[in-house]
Steps between C-alpha positions, in 0.01 A plus 500: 500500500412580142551216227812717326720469841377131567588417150867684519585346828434146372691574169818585732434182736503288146788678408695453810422158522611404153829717561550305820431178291770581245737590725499202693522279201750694355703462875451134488604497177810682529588280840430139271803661308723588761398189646572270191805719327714608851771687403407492139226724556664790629790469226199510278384838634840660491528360123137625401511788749208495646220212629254515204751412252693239709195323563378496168825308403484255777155441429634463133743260608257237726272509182797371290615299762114312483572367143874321627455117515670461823620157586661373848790334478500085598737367779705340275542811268565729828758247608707530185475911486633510933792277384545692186529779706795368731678425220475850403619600829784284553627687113466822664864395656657486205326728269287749693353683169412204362316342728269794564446471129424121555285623785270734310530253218298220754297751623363602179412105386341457807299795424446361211386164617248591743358748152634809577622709209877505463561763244588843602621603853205760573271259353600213742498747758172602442338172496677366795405809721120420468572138754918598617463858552679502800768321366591754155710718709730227518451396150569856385819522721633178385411622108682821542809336645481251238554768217737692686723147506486440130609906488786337731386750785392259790708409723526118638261611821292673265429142291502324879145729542388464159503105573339604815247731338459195213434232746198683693297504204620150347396359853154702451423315216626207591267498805170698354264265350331683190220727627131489316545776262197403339719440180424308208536178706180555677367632199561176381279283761730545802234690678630361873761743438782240469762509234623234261835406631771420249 
């Protein structure tokens, strides 16, 4: 076999094996996402329309998500939010809209509490999808009633599943202790991956 063909035959073998090598990562990769983001991810490549793009922005939004100060929320804290939340239930009775204001109201200081931002529907969104991806469908469904009440267009059954839609998440966050994001508090000597609480 003359050097030219030996050499041409390893060049595709070293080829082959670093396409194989990228594909495989780039597999893994893309199943990490579907993995982490559910639901969100596949919303994210209908939005982008296409893969590429839709992982780019999830990737974009874990990297944000690293610099969030994520706290858990103590007993006592939790406590006060669950019976915060029954009182906003037992308002629905008498004021249905109102309450599902209340309850995105609560859901947002909690989200605020455990450092999530709180400015900005898509924003929240975004950030929360990274740990409660699973859980935004129900957020989103619960958002879009919520505007079509203050338009007066939701009916009574309509705010019943908003506060149903409200409460999976609220519950979510409730429950979740803070995951190690790797945020400024291990930057600042909490290398054991805990967060401060508050």
């Amino acid at each position: 076999m003359s050097t030219a063909i030996l050499v041409v035959i390893i060049v595709i073998v070293v080829a082959a094996i670093v396409a194989a090598a990228y594909l495989a990562r780039s597999g893994a990769r893309t199943r990490q996402l579907k993995q982490r983001f559910g639901p969100e991810y596949d919303r994210a490549v209908e939005k982008h329309g296409g893969r590429a793009a839709a992982e780019r922005e999830l990737r974009s939004r874990e990297e944000r998500h690293e610099e969030l100060d994520l706290r858990e929320l103590d007993p006592q804290r939790r406590e006060r939010y669950r019976e915060q939340w029954v009182g906003v239930q037992e308002r629905f009775v008498d004021n249905p809209g109102a309450a599902v204001e209340q309850a995105d109201g609560l859901l947002t200081v909690v989200m605020g509490e455990r450092g999530y931002p709180t400015h900005g529907f898509e924003e929240k969104v975004a950030h929360l999808s990274v740990e409660h991806g699973r859980t935004m469908d129900h957020y989103r469904r619960a958002h879009t009633i919520s505007s079509r009440a203050k338009a007066g267009e939701a009916s009574t059954e309509d705010l019943r599943q908003a506060m149903v839609h409200y409460r999976a998440l609220f519950e979510e966050l409730l429950a979740a202790p803070a995951a190690s994001t790797g945020g400024p508090a291990q930057r600042a000597g909490h290398a054991d991956g805990r967060t401060p609480r508050s």
